[in-house]
N, C-alpha and C positions, 0 to 999 in steps of 0.2 A: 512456889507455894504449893502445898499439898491441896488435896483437893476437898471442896467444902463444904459443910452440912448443908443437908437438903436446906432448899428456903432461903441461902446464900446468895447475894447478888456476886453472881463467877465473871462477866463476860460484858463486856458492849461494841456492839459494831454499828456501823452507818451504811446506809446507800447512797451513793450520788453520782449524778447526770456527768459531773466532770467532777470524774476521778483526781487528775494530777490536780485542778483548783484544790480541790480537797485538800490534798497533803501537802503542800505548798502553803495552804490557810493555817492548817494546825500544826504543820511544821513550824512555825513563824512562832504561834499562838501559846504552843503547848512543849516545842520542842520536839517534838517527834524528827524518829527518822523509820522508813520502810522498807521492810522485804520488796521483794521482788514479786512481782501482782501474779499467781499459780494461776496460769490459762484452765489447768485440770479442773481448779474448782471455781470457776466464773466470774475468773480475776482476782479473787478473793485477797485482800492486800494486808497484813498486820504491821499497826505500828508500835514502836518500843520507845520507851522514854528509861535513857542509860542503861539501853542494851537489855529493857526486860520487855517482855510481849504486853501491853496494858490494853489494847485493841487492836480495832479492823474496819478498813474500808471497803465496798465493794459496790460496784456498777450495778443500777436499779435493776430488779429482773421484769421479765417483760411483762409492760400492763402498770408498773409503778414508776415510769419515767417522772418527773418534775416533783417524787413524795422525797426529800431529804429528811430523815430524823433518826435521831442514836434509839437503838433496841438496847433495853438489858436484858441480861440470861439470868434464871436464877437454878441454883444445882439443882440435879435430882437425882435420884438414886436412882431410879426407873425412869425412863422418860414416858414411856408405855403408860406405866401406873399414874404419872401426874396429869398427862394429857386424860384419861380418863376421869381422874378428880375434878380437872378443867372442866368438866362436860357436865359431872354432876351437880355444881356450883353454878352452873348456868354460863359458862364460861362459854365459846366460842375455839376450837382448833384450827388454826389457817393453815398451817404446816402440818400433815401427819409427823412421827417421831420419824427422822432418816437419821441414819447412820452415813456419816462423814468418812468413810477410809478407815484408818484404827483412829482420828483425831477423838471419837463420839460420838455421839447421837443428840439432833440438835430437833426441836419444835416451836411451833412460832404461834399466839394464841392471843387472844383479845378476853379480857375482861366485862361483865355484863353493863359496865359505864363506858365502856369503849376504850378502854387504856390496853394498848398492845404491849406485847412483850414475850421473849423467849425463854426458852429452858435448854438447861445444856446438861446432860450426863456423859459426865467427863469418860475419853479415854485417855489416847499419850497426850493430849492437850486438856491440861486442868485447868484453866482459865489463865487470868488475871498473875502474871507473876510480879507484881508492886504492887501498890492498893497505900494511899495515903502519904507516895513521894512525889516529888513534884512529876509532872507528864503525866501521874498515874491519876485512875478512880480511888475515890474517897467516900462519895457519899451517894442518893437520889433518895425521890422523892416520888411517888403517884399523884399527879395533878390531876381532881377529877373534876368533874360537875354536879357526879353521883355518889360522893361521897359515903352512904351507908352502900351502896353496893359493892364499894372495892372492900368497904370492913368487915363484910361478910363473906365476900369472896378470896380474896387473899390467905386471911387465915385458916379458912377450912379449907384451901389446897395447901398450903404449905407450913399450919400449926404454929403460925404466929401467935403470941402474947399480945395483948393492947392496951397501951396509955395514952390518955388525951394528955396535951400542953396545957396548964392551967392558964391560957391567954384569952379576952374575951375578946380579942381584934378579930381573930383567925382561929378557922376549924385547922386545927389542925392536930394529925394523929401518931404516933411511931409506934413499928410492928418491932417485937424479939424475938429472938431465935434462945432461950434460955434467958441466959444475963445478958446477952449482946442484941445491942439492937442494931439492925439490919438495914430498916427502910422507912423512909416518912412517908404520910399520907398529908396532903394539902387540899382544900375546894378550891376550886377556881371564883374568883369571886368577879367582880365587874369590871374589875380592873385589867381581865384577858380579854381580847378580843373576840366576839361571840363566833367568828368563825374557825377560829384556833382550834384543834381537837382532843381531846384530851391529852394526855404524855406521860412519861417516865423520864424527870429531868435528871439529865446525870450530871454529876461535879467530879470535874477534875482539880487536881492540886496543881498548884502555881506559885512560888515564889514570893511572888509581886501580885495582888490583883490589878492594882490600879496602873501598871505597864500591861500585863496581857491585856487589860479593853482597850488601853492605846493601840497596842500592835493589833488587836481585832476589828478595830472599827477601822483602824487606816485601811486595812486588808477590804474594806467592805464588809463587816458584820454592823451587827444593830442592837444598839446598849440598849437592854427590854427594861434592867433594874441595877440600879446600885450604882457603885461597890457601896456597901453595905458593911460598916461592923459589927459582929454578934458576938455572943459566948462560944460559939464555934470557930469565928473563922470571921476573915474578912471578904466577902463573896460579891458576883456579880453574876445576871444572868443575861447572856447574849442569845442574837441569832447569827450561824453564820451566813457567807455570802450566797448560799442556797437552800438558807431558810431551816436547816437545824437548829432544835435550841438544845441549849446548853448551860451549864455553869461552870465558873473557875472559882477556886478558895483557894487565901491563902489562911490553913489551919495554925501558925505561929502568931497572926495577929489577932486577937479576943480582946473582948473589952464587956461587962455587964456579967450580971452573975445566971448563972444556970438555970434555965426556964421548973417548974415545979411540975411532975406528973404524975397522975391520977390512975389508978386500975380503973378497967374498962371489966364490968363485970361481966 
């Protein structure tokens, strides 16, 4: 896949305590199969779902032993330039921008609700080469607590569009990149565990949902929601067995008509 407008969700990787568990889980879960873990760069492991790169695992760096949870990246033309927009949105830089080899330039940065997440300014690695087949990323979401801060922050770093869902169950928002929308915004509502911390939930595509929670829960993961059928997709959100969350869709099964959205003036 070529490489993709700023504001793009490009990328997701994970850290975890035990690596081969890992890919042993989502191998099982999602199909993956993996490179070979680059000692050069901190183990850093990519996995492919039918031979295309769709992510990455990689051993917690030191000081975040026992934190499992998936990062997105979203493009940027500069990584320099967004990490500074970060900062004037009230944003938070964990990562300065590093430059990866010729792979990019990668930055790692927290949101003023506390939702992490990275940026990647592609080099020879432009992200995500599937997006929407099975193994692959398809969709996420911003689960905050702080809901007007990610809708303030989001779109003045990366010139998002906003439409509310006309649903009076759930706040919930989606940001566009032109005509295409990109990323949902959700509130965490009581139904998340108060010590939970905010996230970036990402969905992977899946065949079958209701086999992948079998295959994930037998494995040790923990059914949080669903399977679930929507206008999207038929979905579920797990944890796996070191406490990642996550989602699986499968986007051929729909059922109910198309939620109604609203400009966000």
């Amino acid at each position: 896949m070529a490489v993709q407008p700023e504001g793009t969700p490009c990328w997701a990787d994970a850290m975890f305590g035990d690596l081969e568990g890992a890919k042993s889980f989502y191998g099982d879960v999602l199909g993956w199969t993996f490179a070979e873990a680059s000692a050069e760069f901190g183990n850093y492991t990519e996995a492919y779902a039918n031979g295309k790169a769709v992510a990455a695992v990689v051993p917690p760096m030191p000081g975040q032993e026992g934190l499992s949870q998936w990062c997105l990246y979203f493009a940027a033309d500069d990584a320099a330039a967004t990490a500074a927009r970060i900062r004037d949105n009230g944003g938070e830089v964990l990562m300065e921008p590093m430059q990866v080899a010729d792979f990019g330039t990668m930055c790692l940065a927290r949101d003023p609700g506390g939702v992490v997440f990275g940026v990647w300014q592609a080099g020879t690695h432009e992200g995500f080469q599937a997006m929407a087949e099975p193994g692959a990323y398809t969709w996420a979401e911003v689960f905050t607590r702080e809901p007007a801060k990610s809708d303030a922050f989001f779109p003045a770093v990366f010139s998002y569009r906003q439409r509310d869902m006309e649903d009076g169950e759930m706040d919930f928002r989606i940001y566009d990149l032109g005509e295409r929308t990109v990323l949902g915004r959700m509130k965490m509502g009581d139904d998340f565990p108060p010590e939970m911390q905010p996230y970036i939930n990402v969905y992977f595509t899946v065949e079958d949902c209701d086999e992948a929670v079998a295959k994930a829960t037998k494995l040790g993961g923990v059914l949080r929601f669903g399977p679930m059928t929507t206008p999207f997709g038929r979905f579920a959100a797990i944890s796996d067995p070191q406490g990642a969350n996550f989602s699986v869709i499968d986007i051929t099964k729909t059922e109910g008509e198309m939620p109604k959205l609203t400009d966000v003036a």
